[in-house]
C-alpha positions as CSV (number, residue, x, y, z in Angstrom):
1,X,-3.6,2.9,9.3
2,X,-5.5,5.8,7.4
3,X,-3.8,6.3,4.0
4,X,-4.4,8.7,1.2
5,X,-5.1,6.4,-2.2
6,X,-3.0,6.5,-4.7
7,X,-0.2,8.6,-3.2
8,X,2.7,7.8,-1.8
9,X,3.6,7.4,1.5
10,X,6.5,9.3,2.9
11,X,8.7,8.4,6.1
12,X,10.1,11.2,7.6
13,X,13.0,11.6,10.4
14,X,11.2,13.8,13.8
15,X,13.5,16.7,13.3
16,X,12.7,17.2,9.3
17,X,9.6,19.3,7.8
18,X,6.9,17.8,4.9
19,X,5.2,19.4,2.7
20,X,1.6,18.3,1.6
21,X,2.2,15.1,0.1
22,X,0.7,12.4,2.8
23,X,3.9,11.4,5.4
24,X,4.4,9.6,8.7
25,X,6.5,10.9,11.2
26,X,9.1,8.7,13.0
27,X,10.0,9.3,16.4
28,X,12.6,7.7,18.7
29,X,12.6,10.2,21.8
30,X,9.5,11.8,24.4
31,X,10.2,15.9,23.1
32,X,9.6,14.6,19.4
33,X,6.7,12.7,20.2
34,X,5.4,15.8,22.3
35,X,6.2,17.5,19.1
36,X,4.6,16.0,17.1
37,X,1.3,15.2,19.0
38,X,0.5,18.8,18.9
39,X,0.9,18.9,14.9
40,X,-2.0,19.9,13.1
41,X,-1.1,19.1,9.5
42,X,-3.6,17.5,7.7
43,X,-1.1,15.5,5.5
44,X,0.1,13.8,9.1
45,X,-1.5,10.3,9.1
46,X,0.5,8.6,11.6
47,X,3.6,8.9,13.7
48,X,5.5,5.9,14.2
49,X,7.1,5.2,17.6
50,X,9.9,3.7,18.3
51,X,12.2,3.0,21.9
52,X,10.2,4.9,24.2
53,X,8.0,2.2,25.2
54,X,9.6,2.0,28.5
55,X,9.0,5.7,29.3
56,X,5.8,6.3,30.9
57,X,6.0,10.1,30.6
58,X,5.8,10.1,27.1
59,X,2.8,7.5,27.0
60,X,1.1,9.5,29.3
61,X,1.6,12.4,27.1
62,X,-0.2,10.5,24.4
63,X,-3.1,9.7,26.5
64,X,-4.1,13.2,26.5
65,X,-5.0,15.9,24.2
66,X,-7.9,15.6,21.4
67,X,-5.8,15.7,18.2
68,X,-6.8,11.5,17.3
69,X,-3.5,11.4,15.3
70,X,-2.8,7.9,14.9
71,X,0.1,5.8,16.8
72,X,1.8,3.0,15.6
73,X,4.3,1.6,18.0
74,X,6.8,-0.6,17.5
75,X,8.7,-2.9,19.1
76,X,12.1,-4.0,18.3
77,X,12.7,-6.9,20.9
78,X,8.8,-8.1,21.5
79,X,10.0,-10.6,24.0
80,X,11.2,-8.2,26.2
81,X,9.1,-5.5,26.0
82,X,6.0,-6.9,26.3
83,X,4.8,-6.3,29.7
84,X,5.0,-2.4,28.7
85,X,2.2,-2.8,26.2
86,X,-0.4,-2.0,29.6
87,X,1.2,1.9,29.2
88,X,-0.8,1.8,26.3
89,X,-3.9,1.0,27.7
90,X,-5.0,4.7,28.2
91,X,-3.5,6.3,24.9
92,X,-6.0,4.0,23.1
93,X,-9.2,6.0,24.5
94,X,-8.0,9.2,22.9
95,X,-6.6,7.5,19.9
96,X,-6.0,4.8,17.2
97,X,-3.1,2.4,18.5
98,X,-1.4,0.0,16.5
99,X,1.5,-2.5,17.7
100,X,4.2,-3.3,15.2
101,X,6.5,-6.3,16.0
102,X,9.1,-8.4,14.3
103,X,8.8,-12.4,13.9
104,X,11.7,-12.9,16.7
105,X,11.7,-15.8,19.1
106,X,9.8,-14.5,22.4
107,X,7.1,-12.1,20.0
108,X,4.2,-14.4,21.0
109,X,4.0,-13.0,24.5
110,X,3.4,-9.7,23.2
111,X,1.0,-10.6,20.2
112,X,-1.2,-12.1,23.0
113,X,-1.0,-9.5,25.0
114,X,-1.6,-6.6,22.2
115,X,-4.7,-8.6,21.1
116,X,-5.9,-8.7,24.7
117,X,-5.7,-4.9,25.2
118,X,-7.7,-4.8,21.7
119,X,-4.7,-3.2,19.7
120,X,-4.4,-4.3,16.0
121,X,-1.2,-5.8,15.1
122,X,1.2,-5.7,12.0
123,X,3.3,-8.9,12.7
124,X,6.9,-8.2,10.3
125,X,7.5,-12.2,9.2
126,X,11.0,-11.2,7.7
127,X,12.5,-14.7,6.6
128,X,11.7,-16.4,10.2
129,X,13.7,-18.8,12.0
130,X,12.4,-22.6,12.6
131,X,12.1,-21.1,16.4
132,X,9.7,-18.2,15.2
133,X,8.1,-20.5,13.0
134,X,6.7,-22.4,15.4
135,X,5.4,-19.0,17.4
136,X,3.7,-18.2,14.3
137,X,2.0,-21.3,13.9
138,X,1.0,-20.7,17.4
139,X,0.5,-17.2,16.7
140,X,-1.9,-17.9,13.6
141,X,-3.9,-20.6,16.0
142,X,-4.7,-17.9,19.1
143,X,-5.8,-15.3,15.5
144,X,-8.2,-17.9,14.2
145,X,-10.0,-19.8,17.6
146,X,-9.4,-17.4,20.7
147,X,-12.4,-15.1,21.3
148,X,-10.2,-12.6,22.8
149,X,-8.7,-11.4,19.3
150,X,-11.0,-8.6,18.0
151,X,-8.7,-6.4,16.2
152,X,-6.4,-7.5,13.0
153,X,-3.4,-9.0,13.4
154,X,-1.6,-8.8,10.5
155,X,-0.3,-10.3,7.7
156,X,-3.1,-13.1,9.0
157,X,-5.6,-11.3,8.6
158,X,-5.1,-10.2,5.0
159,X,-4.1,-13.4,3.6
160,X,-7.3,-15.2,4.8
161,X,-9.6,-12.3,3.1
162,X,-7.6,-12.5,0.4
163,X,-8.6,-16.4,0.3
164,X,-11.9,-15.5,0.7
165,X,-11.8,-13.4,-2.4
166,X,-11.0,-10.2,-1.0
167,X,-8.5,-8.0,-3.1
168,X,-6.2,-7.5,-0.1
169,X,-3.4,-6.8,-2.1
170,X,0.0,-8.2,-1.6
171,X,2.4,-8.9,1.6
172,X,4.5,-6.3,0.8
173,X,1.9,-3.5,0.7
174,X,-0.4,-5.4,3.3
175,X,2.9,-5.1,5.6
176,X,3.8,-1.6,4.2
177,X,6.9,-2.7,3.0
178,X,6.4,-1.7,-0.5
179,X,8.4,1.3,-1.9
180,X,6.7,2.0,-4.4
181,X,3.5,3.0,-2.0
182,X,5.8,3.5,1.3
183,X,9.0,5.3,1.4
184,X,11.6,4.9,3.9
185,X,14.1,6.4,1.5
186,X,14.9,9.8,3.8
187,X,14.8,7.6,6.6
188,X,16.8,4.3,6.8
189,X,15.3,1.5,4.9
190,X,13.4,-1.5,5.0
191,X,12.5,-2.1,8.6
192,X,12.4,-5.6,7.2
193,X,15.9,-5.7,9.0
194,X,13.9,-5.0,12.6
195,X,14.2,-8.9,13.0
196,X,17.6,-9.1,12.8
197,X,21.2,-7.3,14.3
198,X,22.4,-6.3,11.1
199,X,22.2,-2.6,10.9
200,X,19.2,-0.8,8.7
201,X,19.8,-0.9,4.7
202,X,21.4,2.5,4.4
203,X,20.2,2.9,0.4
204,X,16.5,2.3,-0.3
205,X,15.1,0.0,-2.5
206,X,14.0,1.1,-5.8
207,X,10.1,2.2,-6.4
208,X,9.9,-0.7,-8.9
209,X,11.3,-3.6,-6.4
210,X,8.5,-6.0,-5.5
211,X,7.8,-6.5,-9.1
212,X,11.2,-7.0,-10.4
213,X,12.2,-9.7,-7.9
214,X,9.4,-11.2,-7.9
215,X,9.9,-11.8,-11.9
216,X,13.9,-12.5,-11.0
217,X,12.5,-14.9,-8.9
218,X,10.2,-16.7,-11.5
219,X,12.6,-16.6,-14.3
220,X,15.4,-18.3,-12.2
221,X,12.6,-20.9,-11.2
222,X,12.4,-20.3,-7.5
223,X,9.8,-22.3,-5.9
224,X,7.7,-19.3,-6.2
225,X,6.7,-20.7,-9.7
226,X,4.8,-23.4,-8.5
227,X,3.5,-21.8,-5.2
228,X,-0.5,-21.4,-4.9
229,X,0.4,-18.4,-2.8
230,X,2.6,-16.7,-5.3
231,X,0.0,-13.6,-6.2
232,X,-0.4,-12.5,-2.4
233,X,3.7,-13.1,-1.7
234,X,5.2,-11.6,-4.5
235,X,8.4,-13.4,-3.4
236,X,7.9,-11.6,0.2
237,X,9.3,-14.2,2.0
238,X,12.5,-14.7,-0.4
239,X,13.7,-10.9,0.7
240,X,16.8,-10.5,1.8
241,X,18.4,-14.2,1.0
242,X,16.8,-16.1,-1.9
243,X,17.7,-19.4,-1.1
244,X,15.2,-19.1,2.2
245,X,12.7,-22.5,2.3
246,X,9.3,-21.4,2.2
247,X,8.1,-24.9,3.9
248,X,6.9,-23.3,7.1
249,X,5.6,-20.3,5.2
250,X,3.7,-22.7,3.3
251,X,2.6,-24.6,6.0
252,X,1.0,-21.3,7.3
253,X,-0.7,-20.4,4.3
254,X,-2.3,-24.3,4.1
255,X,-4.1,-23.6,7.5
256,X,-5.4,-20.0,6.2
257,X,-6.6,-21.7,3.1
258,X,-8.5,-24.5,5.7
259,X,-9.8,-21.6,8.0
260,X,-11.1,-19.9,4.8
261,X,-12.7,-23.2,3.8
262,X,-14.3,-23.3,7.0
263,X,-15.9,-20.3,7.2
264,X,-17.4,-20.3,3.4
265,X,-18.7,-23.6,4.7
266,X,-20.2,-22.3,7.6
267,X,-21.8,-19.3,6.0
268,X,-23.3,-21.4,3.6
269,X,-25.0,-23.3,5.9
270,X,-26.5,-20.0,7.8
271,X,-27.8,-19.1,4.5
272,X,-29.7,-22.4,3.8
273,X,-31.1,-22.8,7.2
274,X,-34.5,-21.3,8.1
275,X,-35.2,-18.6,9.5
């Protein structure tokens, strides 16, 4: 999603005004989201959607109009909701779409089904289960080896230029999760709790988080010290409860490491052959 650099990011409730700092609007009904489709402030650079999905009125609403602001939808029960994704299908010829999901048992129908429309994904891991682990493992197979997938899907898609020596920057930015570059404070929260049914954090975390934990982490010798993924984690995946295994994370991470072997391998070999 289109960002400013450098400044900070601010989440803001439909019915509330901003000022010129760079914000993202959040919606959650069809007369905000008209709203704010005919806004013309240039500090608007997205609006984030949530639980109209299944109202066709609004999406055709979105599929009209000139303005090109930016939509990123999200889903809160991808399993479900998936077969709704095809409302989207004429929004994205007047406009950037993105699909936001949660790591919940049942989000693989949707991820395929995003990536077939050719919408980019941001794919919220949270602390998954051993049921969505195996979906991402699946998940991470259809990114790497089906043609279909054209647009990102994230957090996979960061992580493997990042081991191809990209500076993609951490999971908790790369996931716009960090609060020191994305602020949910006049909101609700993290949305990190969008993969579970505890309600939303109702105190923000502080600007300085990610770094703090992730040295609370190191000093209490978490198995974040000997990690070879610890620089694009950050201790990502031991938010909320610490004592979360990494195994399956880790188990991810080795095949985006062997993918990113593959392709320096393969590009190496284009550049020696004739031409």
């Amino acid at each position: 999603m289109p960002q400013e650099v450098n400044k900070p990011l601010i989440f803001l409730q439909a019915e509330k005004d901003a000022d010129e700092q760079p914000f993202v609007v959040v919606v959650s009904n069809r007369s905000d989201l008209n709203r704010w489709l005919r806004d013309s402030s240039p500090a608007l650079q997205w609006i984030e959607v949530e639980g109209l999905l299944d109202d066709p009125e609004a999406w055709a609403l979105a599929a009209q109009g000139e303005d090109e602001v930016p939509l990123d939808v999200v889903l809160s029960e991808p399993g479900r909701e998936f077969a709704d994704l095809y409302r989207l299908v004429d929004v994205r010829s007047v406009r950037d779409v993105r699909v936001s999901m949660p790591a919940t048992p049942g989000f693989l129908r949707a991820l395929r089904l995003a990536a077939s429309l050719g919408l980019p994904v941001r794919l919220l891991p949270g602390q998954p289960s051993a049921e969505a682990l195996e979906e991402l493992e699946a998940a991470l197979a259809f990114y790497l080896h089906d043609p279909m997938v054209e647009a990102p899907i994230e957090f996979f898609h960061s992580a493997l230029a990042w081991m191809r020596g990209a500076p993609a920057g951490s999971l908790w930015s790369v996931l716009e999760e960090d609060p020191a570059i994305f602020q949910r404070d006049q909101i609700r929260g993290s949305q990190r709790l969008l993969q579970t049914s505890e309600p939303y954090l109702e105190t923000a975390l502080p600007r300085d988080f990610v770094p703090g934990y992730f040295a609370k982490l190191v000093q209490q010798g978490a198995e974040c010290v000997t990690c070879p993924w610890q620089q694009p984690c950050q201790g990502y995946f031991k938010w909320p409860k610490e004592s979360y295994s990494c195994h399956g994370i880790k188990t991810i991470f080795m095949t985006l490491q062997t993918a990113a072997a593959e392709i320096g391998r393969d590009l190496a070999e284009c550049e020696t052959k004739p031409a």
